[in-house]
Short mmCIF file of the C-alpha atoms (twelve columns), coordinates in Angstrom:
data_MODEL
# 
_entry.id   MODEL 
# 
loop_
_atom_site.group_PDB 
_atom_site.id 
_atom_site.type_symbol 
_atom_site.label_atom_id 
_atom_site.label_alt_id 
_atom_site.label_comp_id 
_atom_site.label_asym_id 
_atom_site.label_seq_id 
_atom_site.Cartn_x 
_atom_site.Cartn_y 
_atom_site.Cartn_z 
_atom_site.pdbx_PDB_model_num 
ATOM 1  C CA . UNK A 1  -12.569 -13.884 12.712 1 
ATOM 2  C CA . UNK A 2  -11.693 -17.660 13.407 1 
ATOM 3  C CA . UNK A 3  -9.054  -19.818 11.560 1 
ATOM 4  C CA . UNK A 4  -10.228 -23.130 11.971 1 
ATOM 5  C CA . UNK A 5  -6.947  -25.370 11.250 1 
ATOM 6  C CA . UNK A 6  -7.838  -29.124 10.283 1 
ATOM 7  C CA . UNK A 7  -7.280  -31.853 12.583 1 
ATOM 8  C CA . UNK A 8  -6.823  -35.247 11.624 1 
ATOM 9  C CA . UNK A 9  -8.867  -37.841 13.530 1 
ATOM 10 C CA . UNK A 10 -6.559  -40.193 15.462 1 
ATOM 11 C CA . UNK A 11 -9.229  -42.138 17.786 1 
ATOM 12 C CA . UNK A 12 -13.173 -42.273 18.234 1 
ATOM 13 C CA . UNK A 13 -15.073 -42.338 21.425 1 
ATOM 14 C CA . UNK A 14 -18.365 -43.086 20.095 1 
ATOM 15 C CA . UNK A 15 -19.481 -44.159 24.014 1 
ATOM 16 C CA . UNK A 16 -19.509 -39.816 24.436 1 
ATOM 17 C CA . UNK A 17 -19.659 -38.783 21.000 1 
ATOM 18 C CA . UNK A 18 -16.420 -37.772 20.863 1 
ATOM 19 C CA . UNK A 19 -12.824 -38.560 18.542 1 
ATOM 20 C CA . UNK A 20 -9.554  -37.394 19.778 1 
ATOM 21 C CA . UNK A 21 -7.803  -35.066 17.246 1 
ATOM 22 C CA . UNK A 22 -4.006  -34.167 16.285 1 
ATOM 23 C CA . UNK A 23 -3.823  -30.309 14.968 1 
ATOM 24 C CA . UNK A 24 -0.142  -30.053 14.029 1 
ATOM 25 C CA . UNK A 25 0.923   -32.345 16.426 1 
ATOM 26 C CA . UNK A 26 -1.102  -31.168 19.420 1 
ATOM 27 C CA . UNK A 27 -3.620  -33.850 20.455 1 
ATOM 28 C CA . UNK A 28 -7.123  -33.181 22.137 1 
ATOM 29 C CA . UNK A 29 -10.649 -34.751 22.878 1 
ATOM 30 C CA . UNK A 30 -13.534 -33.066 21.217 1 
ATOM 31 C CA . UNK A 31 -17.221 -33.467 20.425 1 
ATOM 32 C CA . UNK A 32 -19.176 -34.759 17.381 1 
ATOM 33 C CA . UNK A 33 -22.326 -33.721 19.051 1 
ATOM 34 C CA . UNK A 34 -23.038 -31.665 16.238 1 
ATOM 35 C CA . UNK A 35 -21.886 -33.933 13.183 1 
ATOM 36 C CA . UNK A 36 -24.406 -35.747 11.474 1 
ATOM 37 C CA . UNK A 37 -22.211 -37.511 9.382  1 
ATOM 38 C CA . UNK A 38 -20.279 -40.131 10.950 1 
ATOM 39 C CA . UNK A 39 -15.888 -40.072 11.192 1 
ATOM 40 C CA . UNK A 40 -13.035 -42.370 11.095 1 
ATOM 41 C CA . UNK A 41 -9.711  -42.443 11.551 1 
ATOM 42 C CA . UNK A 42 -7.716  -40.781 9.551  1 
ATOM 43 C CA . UNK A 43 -10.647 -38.403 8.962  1 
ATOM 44 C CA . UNK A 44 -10.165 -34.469 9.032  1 
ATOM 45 C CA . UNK A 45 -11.908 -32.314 10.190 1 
ATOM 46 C CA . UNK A 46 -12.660 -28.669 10.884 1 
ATOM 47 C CA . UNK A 47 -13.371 -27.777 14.837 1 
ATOM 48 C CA . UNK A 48 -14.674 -24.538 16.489 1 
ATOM 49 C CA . UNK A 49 -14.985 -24.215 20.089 1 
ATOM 50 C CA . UNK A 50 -14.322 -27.971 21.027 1 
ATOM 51 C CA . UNK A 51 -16.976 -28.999 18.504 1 
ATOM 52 C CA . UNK A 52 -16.384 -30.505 14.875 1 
ATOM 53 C CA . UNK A 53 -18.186 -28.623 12.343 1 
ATOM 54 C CA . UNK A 54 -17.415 -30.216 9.333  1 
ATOM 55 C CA . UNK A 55 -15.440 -32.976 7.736  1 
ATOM 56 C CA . UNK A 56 -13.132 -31.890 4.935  1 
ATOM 57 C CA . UNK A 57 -11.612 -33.851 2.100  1 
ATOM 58 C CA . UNK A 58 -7.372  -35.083 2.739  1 
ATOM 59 C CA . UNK A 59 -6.600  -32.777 -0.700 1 
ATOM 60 C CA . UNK A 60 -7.880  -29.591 1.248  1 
ATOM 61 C CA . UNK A 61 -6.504  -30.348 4.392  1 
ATOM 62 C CA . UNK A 62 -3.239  -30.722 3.017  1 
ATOM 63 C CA . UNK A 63 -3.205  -27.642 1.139  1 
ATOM 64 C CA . UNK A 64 -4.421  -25.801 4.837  1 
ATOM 65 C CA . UNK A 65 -1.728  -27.183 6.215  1 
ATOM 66 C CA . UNK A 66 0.777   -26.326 3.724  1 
ATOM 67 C CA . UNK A 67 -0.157  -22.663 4.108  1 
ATOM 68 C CA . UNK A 68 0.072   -23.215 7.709  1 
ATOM 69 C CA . UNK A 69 3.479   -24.142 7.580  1 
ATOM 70 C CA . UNK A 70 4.481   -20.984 5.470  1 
ATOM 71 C CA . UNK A 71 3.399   -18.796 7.495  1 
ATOM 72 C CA . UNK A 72 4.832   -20.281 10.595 1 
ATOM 73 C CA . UNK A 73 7.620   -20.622 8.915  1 
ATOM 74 C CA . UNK A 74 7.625   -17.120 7.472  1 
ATOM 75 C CA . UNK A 75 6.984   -16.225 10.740 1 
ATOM 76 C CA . UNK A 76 10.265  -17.496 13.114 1 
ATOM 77 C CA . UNK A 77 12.339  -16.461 9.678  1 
ATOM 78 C CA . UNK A 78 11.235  -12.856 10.931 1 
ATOM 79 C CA . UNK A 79 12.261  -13.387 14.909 1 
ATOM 80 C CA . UNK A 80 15.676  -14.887 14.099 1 
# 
C-alpha cells in the first residue's frame, strides 16, 4: 500500500513539465507529465513515484495533514 501525503505547489517549471513541491517541509522537483489539468502555486497535490497524480482541494489537504501530524506526533510521544 502507498500513502500519498499532499504537497503544496511552491514553483512551476512549465519549460520541463515540472513544479517543485513542499511535503511537510521537505522540498522536491517532480513531473506533471501525467496531469492534464494545469497547477499553480499554492496548488496541492497528490504524487506517486515522482509523478503528480491528482490535484486535491486545500479543505482535504488540510485535513491529510492534520492526521499526519497526529500520528507523528503520536508517534515520538511513544519513543520518549
Amino acid at each position: 500500500m502507498c500513502l500519498s501525503i499532499p504537497s503544496q505547489v511552491v514553483e512551476l517549471h512549465p519549460e520541463i513539465q515540472s513544479v517543485t513541491v513542499d511535503t511537510l517541509g521537505v522540498k522536491r522537483t517532480v513531473s506533471c507529465h501525467l496531469m492534464e489539468e494545469p497547477l499553480a502555486v499554492g496548488d496541492y497535490v497528490l504524487i506517486h513515484i515522482g509523478f503528480v497524480m491528482n490535484k486535491i482541494d486545500a479543505a482535504s489537504a488540510a485535513e491529510s495533514l492534520a492526521l499526519y501530524k497526529e500520528i507523528v506526533d503520536k508517534m515520538e510521544a511513544a519513543d520518549a
